[in-house]
Structures are given as C-alpha cells and as structure tokens.
Backbone bond lengths (Angstrom), bond angles and torsions (degrees), N, CA, C in turn:
res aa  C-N    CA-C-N  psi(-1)  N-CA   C-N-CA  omega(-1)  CA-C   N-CA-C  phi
1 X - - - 1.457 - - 1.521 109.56 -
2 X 1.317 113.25 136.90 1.610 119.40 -175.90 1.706 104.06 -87.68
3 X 1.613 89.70 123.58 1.487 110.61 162.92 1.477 128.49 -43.35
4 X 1.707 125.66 95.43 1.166 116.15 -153.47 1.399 97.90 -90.48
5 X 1.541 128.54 15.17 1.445 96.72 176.64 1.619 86.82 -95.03
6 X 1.589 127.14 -37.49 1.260 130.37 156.72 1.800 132.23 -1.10
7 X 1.675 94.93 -58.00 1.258 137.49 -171.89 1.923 95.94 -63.83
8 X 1.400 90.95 -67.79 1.723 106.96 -160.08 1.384 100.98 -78.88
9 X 1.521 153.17 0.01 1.383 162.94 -135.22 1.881 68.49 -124.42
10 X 1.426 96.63 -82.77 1.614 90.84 -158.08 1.426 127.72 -73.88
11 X 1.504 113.99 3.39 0.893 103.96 143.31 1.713 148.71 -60.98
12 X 1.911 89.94 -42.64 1.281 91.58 161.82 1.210 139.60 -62.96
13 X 1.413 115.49 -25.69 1.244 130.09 160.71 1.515 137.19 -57.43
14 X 1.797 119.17 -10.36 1.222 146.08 -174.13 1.705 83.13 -98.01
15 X 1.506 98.22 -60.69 1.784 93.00 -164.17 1.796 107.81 -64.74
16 X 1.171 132.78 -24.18 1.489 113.53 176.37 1.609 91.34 -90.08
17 X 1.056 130.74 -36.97 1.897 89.47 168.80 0.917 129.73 -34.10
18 X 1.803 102.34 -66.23 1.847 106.26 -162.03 2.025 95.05 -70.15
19 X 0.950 129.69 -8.61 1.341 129.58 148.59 1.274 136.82 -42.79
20 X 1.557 107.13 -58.54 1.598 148.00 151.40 1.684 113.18 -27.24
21 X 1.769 81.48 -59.07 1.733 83.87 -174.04 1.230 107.45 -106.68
22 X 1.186 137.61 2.77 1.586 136.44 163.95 1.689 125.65 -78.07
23 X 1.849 103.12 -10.25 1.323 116.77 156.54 1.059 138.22 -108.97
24 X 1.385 128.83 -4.97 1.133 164.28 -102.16 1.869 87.07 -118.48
25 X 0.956 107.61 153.62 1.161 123.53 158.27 1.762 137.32 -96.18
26 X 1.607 106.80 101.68 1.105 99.43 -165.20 1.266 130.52 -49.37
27 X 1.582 136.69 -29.77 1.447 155.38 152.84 1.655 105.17 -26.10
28 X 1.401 99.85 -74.07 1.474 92.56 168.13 1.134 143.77 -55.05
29 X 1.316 113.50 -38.93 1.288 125.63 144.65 1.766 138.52 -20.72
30 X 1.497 85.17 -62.08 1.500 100.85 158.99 1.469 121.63 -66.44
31 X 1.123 129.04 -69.89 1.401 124.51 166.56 1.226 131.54 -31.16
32 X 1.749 117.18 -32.50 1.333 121.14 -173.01 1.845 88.70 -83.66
33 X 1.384 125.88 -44.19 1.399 122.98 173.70 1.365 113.59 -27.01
34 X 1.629 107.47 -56.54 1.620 102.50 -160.93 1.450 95.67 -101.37
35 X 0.981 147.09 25.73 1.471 156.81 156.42 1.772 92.97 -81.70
36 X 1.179 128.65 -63.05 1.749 141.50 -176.66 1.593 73.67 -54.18
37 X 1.593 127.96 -92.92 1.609 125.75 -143.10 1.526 89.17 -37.82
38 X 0.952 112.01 -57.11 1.734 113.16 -143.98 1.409 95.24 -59.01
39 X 1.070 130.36 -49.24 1.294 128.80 173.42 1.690 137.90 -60.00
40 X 1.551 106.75 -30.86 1.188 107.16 173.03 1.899 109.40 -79.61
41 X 1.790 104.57 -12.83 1.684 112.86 168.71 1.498 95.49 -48.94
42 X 1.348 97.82 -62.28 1.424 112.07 -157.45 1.945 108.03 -43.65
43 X 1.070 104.43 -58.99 1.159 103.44 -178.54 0.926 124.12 -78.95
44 X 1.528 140.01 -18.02 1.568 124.03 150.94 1.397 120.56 -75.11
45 X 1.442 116.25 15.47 1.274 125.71 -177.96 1.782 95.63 -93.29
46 X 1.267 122.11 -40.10 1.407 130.43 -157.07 1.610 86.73 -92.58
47 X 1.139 106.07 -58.97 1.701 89.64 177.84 1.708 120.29 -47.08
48 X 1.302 126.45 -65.64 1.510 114.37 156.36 1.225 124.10 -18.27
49 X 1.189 111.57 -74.48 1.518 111.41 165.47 1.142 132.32 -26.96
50 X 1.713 126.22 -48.96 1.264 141.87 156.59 1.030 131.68 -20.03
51 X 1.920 90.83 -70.72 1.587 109.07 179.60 1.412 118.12 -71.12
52 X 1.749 120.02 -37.50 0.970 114.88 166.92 1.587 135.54 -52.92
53 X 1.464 103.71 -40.20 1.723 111.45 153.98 1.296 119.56 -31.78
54 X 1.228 105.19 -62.66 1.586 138.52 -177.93 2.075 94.68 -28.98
55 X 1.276 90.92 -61.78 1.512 121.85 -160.70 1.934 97.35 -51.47
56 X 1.852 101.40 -58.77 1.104 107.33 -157.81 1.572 96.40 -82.05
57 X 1.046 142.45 -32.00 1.518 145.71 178.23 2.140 96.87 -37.09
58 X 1.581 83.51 -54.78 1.933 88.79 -157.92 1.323 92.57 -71.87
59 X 1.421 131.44 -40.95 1.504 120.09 173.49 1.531 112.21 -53.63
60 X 1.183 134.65 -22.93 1.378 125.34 179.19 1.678 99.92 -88.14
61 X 1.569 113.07 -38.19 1.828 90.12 176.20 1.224 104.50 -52.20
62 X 1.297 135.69 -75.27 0.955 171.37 -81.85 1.454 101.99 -97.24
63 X 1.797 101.97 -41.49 1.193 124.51 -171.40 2.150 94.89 -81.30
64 X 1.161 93.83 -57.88 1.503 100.00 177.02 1.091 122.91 -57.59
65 X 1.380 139.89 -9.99 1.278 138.25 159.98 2.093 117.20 -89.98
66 X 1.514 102.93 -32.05 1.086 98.81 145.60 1.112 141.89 -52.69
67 X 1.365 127.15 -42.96 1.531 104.10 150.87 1.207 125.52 -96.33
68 X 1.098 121.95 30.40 1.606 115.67 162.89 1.712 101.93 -73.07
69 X 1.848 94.30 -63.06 1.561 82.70 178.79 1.590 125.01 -71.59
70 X 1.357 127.33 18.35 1.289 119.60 162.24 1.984 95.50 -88.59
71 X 1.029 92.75 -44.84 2.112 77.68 177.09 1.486 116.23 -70.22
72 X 1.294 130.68 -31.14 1.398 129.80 144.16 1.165 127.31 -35.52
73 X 1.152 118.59 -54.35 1.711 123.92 164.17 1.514 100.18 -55.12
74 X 1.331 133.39 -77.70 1.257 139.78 179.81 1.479 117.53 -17.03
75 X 1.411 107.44 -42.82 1.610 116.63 -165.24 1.822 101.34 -108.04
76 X 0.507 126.57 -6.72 1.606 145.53 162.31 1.245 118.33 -90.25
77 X 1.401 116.29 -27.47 1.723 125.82 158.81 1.489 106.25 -75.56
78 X 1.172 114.46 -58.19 1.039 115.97 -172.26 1.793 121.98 -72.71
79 X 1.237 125.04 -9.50 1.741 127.28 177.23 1.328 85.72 -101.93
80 X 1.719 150.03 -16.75 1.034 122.98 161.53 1.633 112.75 -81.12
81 X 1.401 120.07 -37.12 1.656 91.54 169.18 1.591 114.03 -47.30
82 X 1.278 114.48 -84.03 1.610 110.12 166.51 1.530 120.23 11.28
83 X 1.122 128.84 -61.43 1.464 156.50 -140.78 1.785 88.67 -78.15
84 X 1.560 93.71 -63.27 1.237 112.84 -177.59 0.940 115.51 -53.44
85 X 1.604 121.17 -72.65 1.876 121.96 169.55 1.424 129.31 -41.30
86 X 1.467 116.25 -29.66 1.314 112.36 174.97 1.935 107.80 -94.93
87 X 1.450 119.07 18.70 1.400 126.49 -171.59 1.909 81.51 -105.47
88 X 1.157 107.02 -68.08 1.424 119.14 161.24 1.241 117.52 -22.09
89 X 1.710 134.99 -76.79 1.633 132.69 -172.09 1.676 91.57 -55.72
90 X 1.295 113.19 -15.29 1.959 106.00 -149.70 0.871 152.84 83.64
91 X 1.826 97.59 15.53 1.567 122.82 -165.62 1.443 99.82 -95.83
92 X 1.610 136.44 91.55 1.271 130.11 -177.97 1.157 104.40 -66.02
93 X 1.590 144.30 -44.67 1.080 144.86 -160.02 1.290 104.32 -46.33
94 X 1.468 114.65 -61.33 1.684 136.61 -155.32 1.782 92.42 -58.67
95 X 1.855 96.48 -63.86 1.175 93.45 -176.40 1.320 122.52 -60.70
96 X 1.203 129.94 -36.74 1.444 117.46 156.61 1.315 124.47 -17.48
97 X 1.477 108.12 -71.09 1.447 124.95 -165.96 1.772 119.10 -64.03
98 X 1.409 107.93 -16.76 1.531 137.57 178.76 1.232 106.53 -76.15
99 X 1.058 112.55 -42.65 1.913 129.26 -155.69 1.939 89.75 -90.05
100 X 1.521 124.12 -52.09 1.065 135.16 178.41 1.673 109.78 -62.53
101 X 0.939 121.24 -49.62 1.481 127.07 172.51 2.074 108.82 -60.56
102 X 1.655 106.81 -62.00 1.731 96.24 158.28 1.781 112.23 -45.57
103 X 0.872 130.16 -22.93 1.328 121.13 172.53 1.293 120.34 -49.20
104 X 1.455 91.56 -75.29 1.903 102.46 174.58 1.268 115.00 -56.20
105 X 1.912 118.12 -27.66 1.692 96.06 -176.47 1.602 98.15 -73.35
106 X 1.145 129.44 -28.84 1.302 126.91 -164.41 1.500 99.97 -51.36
107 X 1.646 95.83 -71.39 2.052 110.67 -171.80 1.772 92.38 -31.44
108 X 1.277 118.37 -57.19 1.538 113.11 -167.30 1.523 100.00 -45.02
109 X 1.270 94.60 -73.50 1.723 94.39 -178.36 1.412 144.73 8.88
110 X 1.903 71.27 -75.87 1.668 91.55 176.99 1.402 115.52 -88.31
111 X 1.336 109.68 8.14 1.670 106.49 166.09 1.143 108.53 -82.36
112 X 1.483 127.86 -27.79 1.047 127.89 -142.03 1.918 96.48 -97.76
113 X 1.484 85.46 -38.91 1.663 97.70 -172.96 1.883 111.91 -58.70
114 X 1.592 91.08 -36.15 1.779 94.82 163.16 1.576 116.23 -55.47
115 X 1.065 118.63 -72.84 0.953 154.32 165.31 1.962 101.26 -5.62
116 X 1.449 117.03 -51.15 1.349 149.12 172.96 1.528 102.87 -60.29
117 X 1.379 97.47 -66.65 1.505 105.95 -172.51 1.712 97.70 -56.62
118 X 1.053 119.94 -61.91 1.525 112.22 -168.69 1.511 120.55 -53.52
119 X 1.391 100.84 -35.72 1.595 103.94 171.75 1.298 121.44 -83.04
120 X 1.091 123.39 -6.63 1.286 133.95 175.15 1.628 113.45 -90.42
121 X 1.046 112.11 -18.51 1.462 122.16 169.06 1.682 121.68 -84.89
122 X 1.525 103.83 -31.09 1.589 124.49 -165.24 1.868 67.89 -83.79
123 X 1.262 125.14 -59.59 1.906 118.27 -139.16 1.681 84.17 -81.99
124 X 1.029 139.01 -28.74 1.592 120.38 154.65 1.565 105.54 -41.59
125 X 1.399 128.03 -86.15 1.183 128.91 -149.17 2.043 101.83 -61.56
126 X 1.163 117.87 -26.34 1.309 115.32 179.48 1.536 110.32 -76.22
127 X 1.481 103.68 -22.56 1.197 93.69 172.07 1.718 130.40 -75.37
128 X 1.408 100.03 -45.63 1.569 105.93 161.80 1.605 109.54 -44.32
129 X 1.683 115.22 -60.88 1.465 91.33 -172.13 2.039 104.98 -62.02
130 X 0.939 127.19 -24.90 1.133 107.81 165.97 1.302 136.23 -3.19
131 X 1.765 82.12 -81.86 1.673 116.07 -162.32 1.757 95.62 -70.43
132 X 1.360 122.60 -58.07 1.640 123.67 176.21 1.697 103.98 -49.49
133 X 1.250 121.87 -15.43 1.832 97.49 176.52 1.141 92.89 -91.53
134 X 1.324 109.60 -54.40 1.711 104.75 -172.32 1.919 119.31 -38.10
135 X 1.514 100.19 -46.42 1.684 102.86 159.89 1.412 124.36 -59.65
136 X 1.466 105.98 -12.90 1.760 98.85 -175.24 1.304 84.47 -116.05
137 X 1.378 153.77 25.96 1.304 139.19 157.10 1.843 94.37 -100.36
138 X 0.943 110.88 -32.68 1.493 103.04 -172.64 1.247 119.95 -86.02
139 X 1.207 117.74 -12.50 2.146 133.35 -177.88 1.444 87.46 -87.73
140 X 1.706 117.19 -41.99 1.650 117.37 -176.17 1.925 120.91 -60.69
141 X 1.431 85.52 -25.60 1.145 103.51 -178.43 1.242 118.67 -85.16
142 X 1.492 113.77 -45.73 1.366 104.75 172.60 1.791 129.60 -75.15
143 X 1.809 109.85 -29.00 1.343 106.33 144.06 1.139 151.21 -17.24
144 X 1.851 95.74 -49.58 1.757 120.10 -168.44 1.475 94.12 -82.43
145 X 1.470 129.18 -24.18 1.495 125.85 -176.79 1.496 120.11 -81.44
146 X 1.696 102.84 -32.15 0.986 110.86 171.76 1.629 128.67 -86.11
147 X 1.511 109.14 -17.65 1.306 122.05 136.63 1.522 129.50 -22.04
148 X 1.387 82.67 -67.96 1.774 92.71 -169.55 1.484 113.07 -77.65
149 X 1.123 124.20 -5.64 1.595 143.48 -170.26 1.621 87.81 -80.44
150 X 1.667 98.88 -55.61 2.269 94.42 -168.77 1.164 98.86 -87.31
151 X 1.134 138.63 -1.69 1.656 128.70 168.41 1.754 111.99 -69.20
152 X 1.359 111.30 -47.26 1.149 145.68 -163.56 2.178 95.09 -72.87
153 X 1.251 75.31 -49.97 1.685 90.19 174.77 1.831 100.82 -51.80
154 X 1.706 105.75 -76.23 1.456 131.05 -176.82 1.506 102.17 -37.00
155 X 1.236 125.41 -41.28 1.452 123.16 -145.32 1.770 88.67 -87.33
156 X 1.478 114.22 -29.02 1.627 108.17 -164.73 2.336 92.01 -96.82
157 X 1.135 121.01 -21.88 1.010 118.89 142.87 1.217 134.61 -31.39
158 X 1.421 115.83 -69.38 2.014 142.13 -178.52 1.254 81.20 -63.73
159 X 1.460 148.30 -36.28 1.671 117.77 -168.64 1.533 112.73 -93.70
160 X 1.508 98.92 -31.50 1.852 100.27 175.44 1.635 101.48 -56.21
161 X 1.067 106.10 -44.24 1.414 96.59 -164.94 1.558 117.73 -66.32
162 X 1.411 111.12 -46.27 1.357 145.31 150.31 1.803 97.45 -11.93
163 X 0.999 115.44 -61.80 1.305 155.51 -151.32 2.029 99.85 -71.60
164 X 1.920 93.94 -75.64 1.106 120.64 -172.30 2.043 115.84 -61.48
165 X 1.958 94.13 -24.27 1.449 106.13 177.87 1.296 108.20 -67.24
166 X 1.998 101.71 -40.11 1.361 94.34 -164.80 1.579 129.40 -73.06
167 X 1.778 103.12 -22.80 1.411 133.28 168.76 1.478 93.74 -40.61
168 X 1.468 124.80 -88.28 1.459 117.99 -154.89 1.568 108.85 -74.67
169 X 1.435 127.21 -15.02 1.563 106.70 165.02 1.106 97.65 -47.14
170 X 1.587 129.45 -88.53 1.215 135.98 -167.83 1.323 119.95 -19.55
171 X 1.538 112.95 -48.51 1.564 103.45 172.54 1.485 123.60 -81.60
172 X 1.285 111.09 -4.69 1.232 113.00 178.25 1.915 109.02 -93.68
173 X 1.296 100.04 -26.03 1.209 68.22 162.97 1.902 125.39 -122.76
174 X 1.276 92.85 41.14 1.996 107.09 168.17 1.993 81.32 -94.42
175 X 1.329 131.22 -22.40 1.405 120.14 -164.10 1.172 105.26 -94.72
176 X 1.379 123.91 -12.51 1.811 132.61 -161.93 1.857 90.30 -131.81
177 X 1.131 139.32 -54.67 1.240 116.80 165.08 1.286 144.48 -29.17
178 X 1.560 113.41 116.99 1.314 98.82 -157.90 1.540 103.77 -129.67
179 X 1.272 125.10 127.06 1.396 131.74 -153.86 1.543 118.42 -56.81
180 X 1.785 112.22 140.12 1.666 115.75 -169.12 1.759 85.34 -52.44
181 X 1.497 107.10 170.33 1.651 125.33 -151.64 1.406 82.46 -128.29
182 X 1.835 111.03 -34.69 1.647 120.26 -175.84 1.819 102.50 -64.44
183 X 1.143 131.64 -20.27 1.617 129.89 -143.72 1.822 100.42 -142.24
184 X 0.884 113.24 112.38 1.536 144.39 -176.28 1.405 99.26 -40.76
185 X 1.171 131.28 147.03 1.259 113.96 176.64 1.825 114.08 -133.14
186 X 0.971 130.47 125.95 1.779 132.11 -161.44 1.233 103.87 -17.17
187 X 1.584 121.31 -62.95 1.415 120.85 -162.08 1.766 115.82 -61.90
188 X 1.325 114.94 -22.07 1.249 124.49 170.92 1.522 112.73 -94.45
189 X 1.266 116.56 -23.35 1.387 116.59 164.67 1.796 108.34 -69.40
190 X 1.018 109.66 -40.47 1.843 127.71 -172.93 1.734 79.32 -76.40
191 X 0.890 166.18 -125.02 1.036 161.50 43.61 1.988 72.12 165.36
192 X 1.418 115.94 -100.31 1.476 121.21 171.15 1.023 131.95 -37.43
193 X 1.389 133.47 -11.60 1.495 149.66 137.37 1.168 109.73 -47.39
194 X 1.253 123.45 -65.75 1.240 131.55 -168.10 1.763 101.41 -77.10
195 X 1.023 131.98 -14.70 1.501 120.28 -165.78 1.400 91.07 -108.19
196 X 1.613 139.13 -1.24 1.599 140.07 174.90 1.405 118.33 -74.62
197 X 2.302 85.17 -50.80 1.646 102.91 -159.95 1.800 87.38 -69.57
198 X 1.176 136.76 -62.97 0.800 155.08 153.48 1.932 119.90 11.23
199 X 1.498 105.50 -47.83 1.334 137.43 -166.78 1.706 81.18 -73.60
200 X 1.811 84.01 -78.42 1.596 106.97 173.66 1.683 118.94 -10.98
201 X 1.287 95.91 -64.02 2.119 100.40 -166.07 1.592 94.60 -67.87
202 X 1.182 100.94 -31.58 1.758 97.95 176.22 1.498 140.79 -55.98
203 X 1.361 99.80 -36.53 1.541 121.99 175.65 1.792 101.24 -93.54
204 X 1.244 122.91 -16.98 1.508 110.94 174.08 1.423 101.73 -90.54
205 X 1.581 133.28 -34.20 1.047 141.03 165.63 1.557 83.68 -31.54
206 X 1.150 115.00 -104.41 1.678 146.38 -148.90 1.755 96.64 -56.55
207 X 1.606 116.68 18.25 1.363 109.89 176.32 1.324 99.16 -117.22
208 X 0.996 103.85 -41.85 1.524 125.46 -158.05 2.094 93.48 -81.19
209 X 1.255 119.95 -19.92 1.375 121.12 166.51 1.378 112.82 -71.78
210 X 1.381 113.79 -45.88 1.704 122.32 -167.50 1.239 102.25 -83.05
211 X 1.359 137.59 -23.40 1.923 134.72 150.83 1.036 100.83 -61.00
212 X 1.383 126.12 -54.89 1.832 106.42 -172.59 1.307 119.08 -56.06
213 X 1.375 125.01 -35.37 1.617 141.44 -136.16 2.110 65.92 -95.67
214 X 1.047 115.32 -76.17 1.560 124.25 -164.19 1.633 100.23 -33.06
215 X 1.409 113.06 -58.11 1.388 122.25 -154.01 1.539 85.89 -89.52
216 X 1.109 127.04 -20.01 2.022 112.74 164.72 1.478 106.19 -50.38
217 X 1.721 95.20 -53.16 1.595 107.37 -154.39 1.826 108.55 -67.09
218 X 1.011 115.83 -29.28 1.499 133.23 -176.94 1.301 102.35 -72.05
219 X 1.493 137.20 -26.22 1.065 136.99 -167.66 1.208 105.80 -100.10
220 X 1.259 123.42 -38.90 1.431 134.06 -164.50 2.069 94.48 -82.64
221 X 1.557 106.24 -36.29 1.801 105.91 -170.12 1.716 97.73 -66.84
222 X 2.097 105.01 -16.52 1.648 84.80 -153.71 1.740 87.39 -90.95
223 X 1.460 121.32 -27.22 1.455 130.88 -171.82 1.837 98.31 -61.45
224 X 1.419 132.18 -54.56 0.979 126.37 150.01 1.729 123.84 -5.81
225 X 1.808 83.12 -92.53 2.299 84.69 -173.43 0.898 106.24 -45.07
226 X 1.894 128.30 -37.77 1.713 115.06 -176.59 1.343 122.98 -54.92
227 X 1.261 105.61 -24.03 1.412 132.10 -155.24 1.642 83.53 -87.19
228 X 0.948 141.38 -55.85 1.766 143.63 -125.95 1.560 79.74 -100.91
229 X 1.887 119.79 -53.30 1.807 125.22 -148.18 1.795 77.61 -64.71
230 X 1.640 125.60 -78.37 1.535 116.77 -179.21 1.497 116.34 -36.44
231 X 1.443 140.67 -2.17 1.147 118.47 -171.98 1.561 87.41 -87.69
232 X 1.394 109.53 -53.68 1.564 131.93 -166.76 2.037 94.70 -51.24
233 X 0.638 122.69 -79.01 2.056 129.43 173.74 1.559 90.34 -16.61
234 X 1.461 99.24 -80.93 1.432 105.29 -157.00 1.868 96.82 -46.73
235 X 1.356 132.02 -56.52 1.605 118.51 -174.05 1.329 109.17 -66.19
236 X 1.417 119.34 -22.98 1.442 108.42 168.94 1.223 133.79 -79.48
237 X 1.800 132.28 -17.32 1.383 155.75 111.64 1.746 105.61 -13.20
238 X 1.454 119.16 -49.29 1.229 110.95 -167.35 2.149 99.91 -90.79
239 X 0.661 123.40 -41.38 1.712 138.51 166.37 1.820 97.00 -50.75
240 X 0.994 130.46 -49.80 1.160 132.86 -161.66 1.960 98.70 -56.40
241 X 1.319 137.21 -62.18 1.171 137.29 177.41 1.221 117.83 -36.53
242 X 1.337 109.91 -51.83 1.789 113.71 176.02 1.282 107.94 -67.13
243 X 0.988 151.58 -58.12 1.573 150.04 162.09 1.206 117.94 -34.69
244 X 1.409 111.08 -35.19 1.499 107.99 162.25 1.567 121.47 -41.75
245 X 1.484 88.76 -75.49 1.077 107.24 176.42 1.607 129.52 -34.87
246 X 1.591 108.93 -63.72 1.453 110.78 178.09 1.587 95.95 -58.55
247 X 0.806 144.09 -34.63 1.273 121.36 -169.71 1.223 129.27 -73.64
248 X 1.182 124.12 -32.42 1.399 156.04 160.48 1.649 97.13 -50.79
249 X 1.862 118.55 -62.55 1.719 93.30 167.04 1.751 137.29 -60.50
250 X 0.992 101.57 -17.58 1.541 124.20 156.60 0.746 129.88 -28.36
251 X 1.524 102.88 -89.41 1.994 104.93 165.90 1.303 122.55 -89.12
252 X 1.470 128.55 20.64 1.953 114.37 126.12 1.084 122.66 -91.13
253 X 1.544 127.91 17.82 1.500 113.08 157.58 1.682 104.96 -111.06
254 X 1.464 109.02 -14.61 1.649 108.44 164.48 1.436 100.47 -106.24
255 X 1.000 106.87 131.26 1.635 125.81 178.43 1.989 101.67 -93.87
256 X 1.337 82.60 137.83 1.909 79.58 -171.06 1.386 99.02 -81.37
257 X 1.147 99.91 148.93 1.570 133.45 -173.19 1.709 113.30 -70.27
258 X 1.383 124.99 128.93 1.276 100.23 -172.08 2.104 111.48 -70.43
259 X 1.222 91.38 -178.37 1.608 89.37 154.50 1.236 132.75 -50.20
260 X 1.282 93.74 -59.39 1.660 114.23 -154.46 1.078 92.48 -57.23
261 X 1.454 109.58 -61.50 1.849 111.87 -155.38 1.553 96.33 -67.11
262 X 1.319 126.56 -23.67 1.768 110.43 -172.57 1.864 88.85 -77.71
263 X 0.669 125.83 -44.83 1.860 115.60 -179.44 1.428 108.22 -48.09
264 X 1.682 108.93 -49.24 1.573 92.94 -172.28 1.321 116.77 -81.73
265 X 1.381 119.90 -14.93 1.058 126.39 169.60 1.686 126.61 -61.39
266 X 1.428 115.14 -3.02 1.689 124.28 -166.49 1.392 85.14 -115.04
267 X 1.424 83.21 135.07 1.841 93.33 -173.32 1.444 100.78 -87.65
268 X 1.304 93.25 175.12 1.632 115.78 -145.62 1.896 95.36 -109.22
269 X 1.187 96.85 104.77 1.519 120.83 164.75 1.721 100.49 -17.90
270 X 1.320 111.09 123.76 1.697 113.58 153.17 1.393 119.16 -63.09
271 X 1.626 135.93 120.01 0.859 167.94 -138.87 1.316 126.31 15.28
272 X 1.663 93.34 50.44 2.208 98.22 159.64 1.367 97.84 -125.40
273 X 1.287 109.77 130.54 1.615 120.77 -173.70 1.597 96.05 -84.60
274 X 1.830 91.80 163.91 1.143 102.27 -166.46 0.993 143.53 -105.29
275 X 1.239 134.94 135.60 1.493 149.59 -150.92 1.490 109.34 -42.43
C-alpha cells in the first residue's frame, strides 16, 4: 500500500513547480538554461581532456619502454659478442660471466617487451576513447553554439512578447477604464457650455423682442398723436371759414370805436394825476 503522506508530499512538490515555473520569469529562465549548457560544455570538455591525457601519459610509457628494450637488446647484443670473444681467446671464465650477464639483459628484455605489449594494447583502447571524447567535445561544442543562437533567438522573443503583453494591457484597459465619477469630463463640460450659451441666445432672443414690441409701440403711440394733432388742424382749417365769416358780420353792425374815445373812456388810475 502507497504511503499517503509519501503520496501527498510529492504531490505538493509537482504543484509548487508547475507553480515555480508558471511564474517564473522567462529571462531567468533562459540564463539559468545556458548557465546548465555552459556547464555540462564544461564538463565534457574536462572529461575529453582526461581521457585524452589518459592517451598521452601511455604514449609516453609506451615510448619509454620502447627504448628501454632497444638498449636491452643493445646490451644483450653486446655481452653476447663478449661471450664470444672471450670463448675465442679461451677464457671460459670471462665467457661464462658474459653469457650470464646476456642472461639478465635478456630476462629484462622480455619483461620489458611484455610490458610493451600490454601498453600497447591499453594505448590502443585509450586511443579510441580518445578520438570518441574528442567527437563528443566537438558535437558538445557545436550544440553549446547552437544553443546560444535559440537563446539569443528566445531572449528577442521574451521582449516582443514582453512588448506585445504590454500593447493589449494598455488597450484593455483604455477599453475597461472607466472615467473618475469625482472629475467632470469634456463631453459634460461641452454639454453645459452649450446648455448656458444656449440659455444665453434665449434671453437676448426674448430681450431683443420686448425692445422691439416697446420701440413698435412708441412708434405707433408717436404715429398716432401725429395722426390725432393733423386730425385736429385739418377740423380747425375747416371751422376757420365760418368764423370768418361771423366775424366779419360783427364789425358792420359794431362800428369800431375810435382811439381817442376808448383812452378817455378807461378810467383813471387812483392816485396818478392827469395827463
């Protein structure tokens, strides 16, 4: 039976990853990527290296035991001439001791000649791994270039987008913004402008009627009296003939009065003596 605190541990642990990486910053992201490439270069770089060491170490025994046994041979050639020349004068002893001495260079020899063979078998196989790191340092290498080519790619990506997020916030919210309620806004300002001036033409309208209507009426009261003073002329023009007339019978049945006698006839002021 599965351990459910076991169970629920890693679950939680799945869920703050995809948490982890669902907030995550892609930049970083990237960088920590080629921080990993660069590093796993690194280390198949040192491993190559290794093996290739590996390689050149056994080529230098390899080389150094080769001539050991070429001077082994040399000295083993040479205590058997010896061997010979003193078999020759007739000196067995010498030659003895010549023949015994080629002995030991020989035993060396063939230690040495083993010795060849084994390293020569190991510097085969070091050599193959050689050549295979050296191929996996250079596929590593060209990876890590081509790496950095889509990072380089990603990084101008992460800003368009960067870019493209910030584009539609912005329009989303000139489309979801909805104007302070505290702060007047033009069209309602335009709006009360227009409903003042408006007021305005109205009351000069309705001013500019009640001067006319006034200045009608003033014209029409003054066209009137002119009208009424000529009615009055003209009947007094027509009255004027008859008045003539009676008057004219008037004074031939009153005879005008002279001067004189109307002077002496006006009585005489109390206390101005007389003329």
């Amino acid at each position: 039976m599965a351990n459910p605190f076991s169970k629920g541990w890693k679950y939680l642990m799945a869920a703050a990853d995809a948490k982890i990486d669902e907030s995550a910053d892609p930049k970083v992201q990237i960088e920590q990527a080629v921080e990993a490439s660069k590093q796993q270069h690194q280390q198949i770089t040192e491993q190559a290296s290794t093996v290739i060491g590996n390689q050149k170490q056994l080529e230098i025994k390899l080389n150094r035991l080769l001539a050991s046994r070429d001077e082994h041979q040399k000295q083993t050639l040479a205590a058997l001439q010896a061997a010979d020349e003193a078999a020759t004068e007739g000196s067995a002893d010498k030659a003895q001791q010549f023949n015994e001495t080629a002995e030991v260079f020989a035993s060396q020899l063939v230690a040495v000649e083993q010795q060849i063979e084994e390293n020569q078998k190991l510097h085969e196989q070091s050599s193959q791994a050689a050549e295979q790191a050296r191929q996996r340092q250079k596929e590593s290498e060209l990876r890590l270039k081509e790496q950095l080519t889509q990072i380089d790619q990603l990084r101008s990506q992460v800003d368009q987008a960067a870019m493209q997020e910030a584009t539609t916030n912005a329009m989303d919210s000139l489309n979801v913004n909805q104007p302070d309620q505290d702060v007047p806004t033009l069209d309602s300002v335009r709006e009360k402008i227009e409903r003042r001036y408006a007021s305005a033409l109205g009351a000069q309208e309705l001013t500019q009627n009640s001067v006319n209507a006034q200045m009608t009426e003033i014209t029409q009261s003054g066209a009137d009296l002119k009208a009424s003073s000529r009615l009055a002329e003209i009947r007094a023009e027509m009255e004027s003939p008859s008045k003539g007339e009676l008057n004219a019978g008037e004074e031939s049945e009153n005879p005008p009065v002279a001067e004189d006698s109307v002077e002496k006839e006006q009585p005489q002021e109390p206390g101005k003596p007389e003329a």
